[in-house]
MMTF fields as JSON, N, C-alpha, C and O atoms, coordinates in Angstrom:
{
  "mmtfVersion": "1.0.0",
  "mmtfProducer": "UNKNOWN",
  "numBonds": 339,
  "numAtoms": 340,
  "numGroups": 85,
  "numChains": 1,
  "numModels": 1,
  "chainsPerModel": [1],
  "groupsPerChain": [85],
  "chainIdList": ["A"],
  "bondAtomList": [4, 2, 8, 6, 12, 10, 16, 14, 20, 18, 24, 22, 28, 26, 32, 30, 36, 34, 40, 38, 44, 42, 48, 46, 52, 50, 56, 54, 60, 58, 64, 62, 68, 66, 72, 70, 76, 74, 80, 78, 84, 82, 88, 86, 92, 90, 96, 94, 100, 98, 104, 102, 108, 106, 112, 110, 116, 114, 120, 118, 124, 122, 128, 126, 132, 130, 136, 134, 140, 138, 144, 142, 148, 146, 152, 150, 156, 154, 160, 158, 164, 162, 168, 166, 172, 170, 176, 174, 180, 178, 184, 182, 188, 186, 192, 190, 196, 194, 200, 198, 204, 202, 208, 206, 212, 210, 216, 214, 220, 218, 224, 222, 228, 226, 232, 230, 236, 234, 240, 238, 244, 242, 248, 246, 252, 250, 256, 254, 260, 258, 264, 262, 268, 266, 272, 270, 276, 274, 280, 278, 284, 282, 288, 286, 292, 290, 296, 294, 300, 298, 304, 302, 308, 306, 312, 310, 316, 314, 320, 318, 324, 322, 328, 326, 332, 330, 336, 334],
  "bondOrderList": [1, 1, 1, 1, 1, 1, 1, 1, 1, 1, 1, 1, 1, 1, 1, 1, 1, 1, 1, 1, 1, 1, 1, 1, 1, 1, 1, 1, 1, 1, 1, 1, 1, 1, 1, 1, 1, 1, 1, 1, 1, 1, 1, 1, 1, 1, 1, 1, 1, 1, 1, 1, 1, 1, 1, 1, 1, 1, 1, 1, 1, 1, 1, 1, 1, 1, 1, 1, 1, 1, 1, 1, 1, 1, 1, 1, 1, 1, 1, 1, 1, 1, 1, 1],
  "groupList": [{"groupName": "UNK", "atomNameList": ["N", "CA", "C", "O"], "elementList": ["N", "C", "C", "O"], "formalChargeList": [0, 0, 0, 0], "bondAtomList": [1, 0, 2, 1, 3, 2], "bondOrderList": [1, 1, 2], "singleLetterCode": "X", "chemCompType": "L-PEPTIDE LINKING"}],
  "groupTypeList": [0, 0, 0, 0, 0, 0, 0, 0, 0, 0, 0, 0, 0, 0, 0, 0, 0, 0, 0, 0, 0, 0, 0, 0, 0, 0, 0, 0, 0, 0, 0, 0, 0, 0, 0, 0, 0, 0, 0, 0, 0, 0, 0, 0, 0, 0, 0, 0, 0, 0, 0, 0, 0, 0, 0, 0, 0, 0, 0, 0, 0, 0, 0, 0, 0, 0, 0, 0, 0, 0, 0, 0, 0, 0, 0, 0, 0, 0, 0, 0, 0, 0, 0, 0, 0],
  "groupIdList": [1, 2, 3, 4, 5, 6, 7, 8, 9, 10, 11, 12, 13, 14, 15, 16, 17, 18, 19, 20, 21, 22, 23, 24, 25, 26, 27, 28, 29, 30, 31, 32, 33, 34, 35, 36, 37, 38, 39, 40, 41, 42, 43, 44, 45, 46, 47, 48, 49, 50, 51, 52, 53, 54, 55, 56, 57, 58, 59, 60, 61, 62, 63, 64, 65, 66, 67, 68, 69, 70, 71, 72, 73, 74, 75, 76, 77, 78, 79, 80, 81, 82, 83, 84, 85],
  "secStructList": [7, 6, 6, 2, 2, 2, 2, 2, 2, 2, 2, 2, 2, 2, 2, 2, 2, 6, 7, 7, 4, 4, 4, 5, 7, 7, 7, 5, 7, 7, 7, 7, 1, 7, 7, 7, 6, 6, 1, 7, 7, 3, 3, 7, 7, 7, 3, 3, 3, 6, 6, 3, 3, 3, 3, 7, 3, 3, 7, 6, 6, 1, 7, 5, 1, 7, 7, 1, 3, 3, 3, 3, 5, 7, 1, 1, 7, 2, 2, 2, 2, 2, 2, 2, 7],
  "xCoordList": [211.734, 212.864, 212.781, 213.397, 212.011, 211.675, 211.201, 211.505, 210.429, 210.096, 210.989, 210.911, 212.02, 213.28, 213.967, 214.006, 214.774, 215.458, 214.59, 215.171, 213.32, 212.693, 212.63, 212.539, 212.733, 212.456, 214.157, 214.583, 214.75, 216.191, 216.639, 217.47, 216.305, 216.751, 216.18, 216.94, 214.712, 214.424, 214.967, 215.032, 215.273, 216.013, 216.848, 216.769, 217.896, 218.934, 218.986, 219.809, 218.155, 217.994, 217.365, 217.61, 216.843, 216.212, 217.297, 217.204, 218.425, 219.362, 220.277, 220.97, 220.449, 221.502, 220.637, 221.448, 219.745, 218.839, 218.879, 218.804, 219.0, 218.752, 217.252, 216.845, 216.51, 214.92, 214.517, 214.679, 213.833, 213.375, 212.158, 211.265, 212.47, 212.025, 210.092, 209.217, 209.739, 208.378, 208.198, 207.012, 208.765, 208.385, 207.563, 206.999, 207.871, 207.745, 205.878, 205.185, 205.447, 204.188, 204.003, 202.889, 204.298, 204.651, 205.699, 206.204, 206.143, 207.399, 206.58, 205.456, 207.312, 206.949, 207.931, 208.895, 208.143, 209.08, 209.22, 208.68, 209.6, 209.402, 210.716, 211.812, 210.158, 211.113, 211.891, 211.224, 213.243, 213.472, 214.888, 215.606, 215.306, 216.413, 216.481, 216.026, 216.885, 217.156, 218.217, 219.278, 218.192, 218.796, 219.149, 218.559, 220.101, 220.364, 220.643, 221.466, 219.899, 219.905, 221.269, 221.731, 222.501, 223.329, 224.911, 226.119, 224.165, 224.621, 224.943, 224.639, 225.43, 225.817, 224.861, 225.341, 223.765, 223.55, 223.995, 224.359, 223.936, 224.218, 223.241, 222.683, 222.314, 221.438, 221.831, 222.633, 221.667, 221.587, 220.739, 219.857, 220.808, 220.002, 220.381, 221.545, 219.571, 219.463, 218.831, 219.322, 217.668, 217.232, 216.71, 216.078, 216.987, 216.856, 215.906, 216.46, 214.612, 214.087, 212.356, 211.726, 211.935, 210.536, 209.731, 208.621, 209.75, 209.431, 209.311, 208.629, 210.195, 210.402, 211.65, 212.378, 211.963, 213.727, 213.099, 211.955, 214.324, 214.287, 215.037, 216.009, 215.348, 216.507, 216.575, 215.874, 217.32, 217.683, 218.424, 219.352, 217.942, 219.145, 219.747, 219.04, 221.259, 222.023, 222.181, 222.358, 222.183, 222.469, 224.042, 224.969, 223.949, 226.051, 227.039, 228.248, 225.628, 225.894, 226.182, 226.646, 225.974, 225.323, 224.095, 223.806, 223.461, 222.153, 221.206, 221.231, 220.161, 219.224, 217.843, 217.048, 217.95, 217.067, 215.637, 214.574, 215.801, 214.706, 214.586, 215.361, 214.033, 214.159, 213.291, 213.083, 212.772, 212.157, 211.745, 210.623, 212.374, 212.15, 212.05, 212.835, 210.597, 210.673, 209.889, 209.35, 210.344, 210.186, 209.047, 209.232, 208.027, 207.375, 207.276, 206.631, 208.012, 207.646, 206.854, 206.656, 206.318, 205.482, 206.529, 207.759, 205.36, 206.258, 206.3, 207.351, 204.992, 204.663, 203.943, 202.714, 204.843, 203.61, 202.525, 202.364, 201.65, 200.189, 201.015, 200.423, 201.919, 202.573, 203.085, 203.094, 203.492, 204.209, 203.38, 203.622, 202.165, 201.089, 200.487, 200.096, 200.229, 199.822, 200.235, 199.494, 201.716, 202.642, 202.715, 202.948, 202.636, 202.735, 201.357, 201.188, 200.005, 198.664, 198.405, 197.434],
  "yCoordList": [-71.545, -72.081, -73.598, -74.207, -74.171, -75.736, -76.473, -77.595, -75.525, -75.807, -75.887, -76.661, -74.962, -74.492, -75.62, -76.408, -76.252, -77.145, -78.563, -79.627, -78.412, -79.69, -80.346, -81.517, -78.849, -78.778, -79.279, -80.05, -78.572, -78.996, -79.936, -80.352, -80.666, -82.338, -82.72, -83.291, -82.613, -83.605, -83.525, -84.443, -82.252, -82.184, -83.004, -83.974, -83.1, -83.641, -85.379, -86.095, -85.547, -87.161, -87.72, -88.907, -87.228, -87.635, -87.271, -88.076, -86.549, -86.655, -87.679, -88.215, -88.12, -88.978, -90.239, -90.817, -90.687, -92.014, -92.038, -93.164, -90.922, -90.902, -91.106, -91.65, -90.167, -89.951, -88.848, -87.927, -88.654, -87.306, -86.858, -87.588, -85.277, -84.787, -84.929, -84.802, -85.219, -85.402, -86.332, -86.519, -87.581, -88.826, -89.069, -90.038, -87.406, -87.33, -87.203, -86.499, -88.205, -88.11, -88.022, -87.504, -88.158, -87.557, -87.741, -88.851, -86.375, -86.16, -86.07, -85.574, -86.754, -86.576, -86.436, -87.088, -85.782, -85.831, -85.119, -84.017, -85.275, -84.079, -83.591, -84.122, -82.286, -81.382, -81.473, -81.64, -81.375, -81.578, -80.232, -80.201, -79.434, -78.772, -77.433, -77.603, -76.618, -75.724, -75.715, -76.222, -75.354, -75.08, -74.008, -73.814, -72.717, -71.536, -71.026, -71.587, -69.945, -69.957, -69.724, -69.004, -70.002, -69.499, -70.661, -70.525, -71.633, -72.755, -74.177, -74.572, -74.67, -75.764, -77.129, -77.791, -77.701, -78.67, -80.192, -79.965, -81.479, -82.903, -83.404, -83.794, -83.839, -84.62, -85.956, -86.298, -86.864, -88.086, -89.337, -89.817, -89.977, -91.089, -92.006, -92.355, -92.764, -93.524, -95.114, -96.156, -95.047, -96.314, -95.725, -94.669, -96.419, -96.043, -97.512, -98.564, -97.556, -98.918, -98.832, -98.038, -99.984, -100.483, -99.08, -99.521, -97.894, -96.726, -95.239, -94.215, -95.748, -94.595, -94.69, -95.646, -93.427, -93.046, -92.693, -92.25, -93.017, -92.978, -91.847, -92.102, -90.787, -89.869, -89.053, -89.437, -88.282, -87.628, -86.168, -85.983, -85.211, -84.026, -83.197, -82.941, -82.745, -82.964, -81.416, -80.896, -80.367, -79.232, -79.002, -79.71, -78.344, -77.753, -78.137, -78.32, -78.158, -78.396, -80.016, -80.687, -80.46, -82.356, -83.109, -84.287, -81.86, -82.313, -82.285, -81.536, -83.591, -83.551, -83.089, -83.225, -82.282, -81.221, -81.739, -81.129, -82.848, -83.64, -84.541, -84.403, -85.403, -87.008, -87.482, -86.766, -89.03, -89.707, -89.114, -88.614, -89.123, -88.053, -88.944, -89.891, -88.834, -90.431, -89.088, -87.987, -90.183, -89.631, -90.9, -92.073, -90.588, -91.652, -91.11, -90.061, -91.736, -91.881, -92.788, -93.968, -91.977, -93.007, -93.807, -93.83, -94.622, -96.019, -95.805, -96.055, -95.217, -94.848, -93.668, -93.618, -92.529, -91.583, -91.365, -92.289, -90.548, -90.644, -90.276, -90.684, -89.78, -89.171, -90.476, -90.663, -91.289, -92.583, -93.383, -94.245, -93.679, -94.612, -94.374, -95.305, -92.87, -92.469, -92.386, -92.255, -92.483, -92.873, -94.229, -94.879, -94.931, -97.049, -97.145, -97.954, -96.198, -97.099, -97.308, -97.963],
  "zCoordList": [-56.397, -57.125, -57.256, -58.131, -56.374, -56.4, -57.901, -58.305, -58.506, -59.915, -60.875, -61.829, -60.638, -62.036, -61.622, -62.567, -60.214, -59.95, -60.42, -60.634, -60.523, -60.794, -62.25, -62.617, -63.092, -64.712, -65.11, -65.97, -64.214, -64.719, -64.538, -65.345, -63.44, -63.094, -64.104, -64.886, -64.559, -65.227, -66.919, -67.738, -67.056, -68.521, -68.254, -69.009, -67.27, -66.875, -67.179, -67.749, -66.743, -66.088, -67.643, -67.86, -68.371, -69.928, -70.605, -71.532, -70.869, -71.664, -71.171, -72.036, -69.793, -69.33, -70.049, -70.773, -70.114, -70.22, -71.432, -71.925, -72.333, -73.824, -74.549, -75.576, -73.14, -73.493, -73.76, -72.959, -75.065, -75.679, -74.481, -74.049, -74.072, -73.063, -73.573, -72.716, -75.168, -75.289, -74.987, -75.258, -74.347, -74.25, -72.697, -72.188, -72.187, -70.288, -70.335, -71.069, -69.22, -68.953, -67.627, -67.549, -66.801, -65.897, -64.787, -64.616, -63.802, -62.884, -61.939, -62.021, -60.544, -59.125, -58.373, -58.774, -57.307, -56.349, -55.177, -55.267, -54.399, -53.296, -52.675, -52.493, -52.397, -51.944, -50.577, -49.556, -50.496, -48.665, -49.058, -48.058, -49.91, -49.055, -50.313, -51.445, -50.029, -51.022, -52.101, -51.736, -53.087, -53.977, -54.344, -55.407, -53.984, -54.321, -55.838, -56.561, -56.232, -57.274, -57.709, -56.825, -58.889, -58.774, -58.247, -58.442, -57.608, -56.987, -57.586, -58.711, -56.883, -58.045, -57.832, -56.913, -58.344, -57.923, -58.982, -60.136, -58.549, -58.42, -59.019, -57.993, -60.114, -60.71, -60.379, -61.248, -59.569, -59.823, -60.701, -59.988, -62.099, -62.243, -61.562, -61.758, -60.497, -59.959, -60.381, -59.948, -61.299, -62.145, -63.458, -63.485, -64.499, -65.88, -66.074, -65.755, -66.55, -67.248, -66.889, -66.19, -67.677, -67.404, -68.038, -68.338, -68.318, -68.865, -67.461, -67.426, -66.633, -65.671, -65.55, -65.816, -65.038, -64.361, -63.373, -63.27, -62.201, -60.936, -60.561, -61.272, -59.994, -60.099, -58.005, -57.069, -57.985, -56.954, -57.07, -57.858, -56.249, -56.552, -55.306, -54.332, -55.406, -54.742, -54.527, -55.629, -53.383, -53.548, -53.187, -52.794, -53.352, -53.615, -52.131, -51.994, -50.931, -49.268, -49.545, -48.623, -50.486, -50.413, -49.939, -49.729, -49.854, -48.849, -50.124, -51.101, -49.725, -51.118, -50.751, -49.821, -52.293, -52.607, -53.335, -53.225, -54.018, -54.465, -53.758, -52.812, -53.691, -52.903, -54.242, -55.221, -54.04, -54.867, -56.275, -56.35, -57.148, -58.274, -58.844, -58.796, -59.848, -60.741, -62.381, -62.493, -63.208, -64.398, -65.136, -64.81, -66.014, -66.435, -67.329, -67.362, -68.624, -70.207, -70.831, -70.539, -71.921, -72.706, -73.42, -73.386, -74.248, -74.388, -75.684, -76.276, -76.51, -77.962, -78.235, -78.248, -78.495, -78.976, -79.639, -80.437, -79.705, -80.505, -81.837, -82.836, -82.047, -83.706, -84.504, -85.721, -83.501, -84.314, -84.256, -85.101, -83.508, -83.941, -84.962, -85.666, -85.351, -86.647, -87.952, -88.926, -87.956, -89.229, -88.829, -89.849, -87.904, -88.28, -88.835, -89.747, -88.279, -88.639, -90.173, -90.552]
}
């Protein structure tokens, strides 16, 4: 379930920032608590800038379920370099 809670923070944390989920190059973070499926969890953005979000997630106990969750977007896609070139 660590994966579905991971996919969903990060949907989460790119709509709060107002970053198109194609812009994601890569997510890291690690796991410390469960998340029941069914349960309510807490997305935190924590830093928005520089081309990463910083984020955290919160399980329904309050105990966190992600720790260091960082998001790294590109800055320019290969599609829009190709309509500017």
């Amino acid at each position: 379930h660590g994966t579905a809670t991971l996919a969903r923070a990060v949907s989460i944390v790119t709509e709060l920032a107002g970053a198109p989920l194609a812009d994601v190059t890569r997510i890291s973070g690690g796991f410390s608590a469960m998340v029941a499926l069914g349960s309510t969890m807490t997305v935190r953005l924590l830093e928005a800038g520089a081309g990463a979000l910083r984020f955290d997630v919160l399980n329904g106990a309050g105990d966190r379920a992600v720790r260091d969750g960082l998001v790294v977007l590109e800055a320019i896609r290969p599609s829009e370099v190709a309509r500017r070139g």
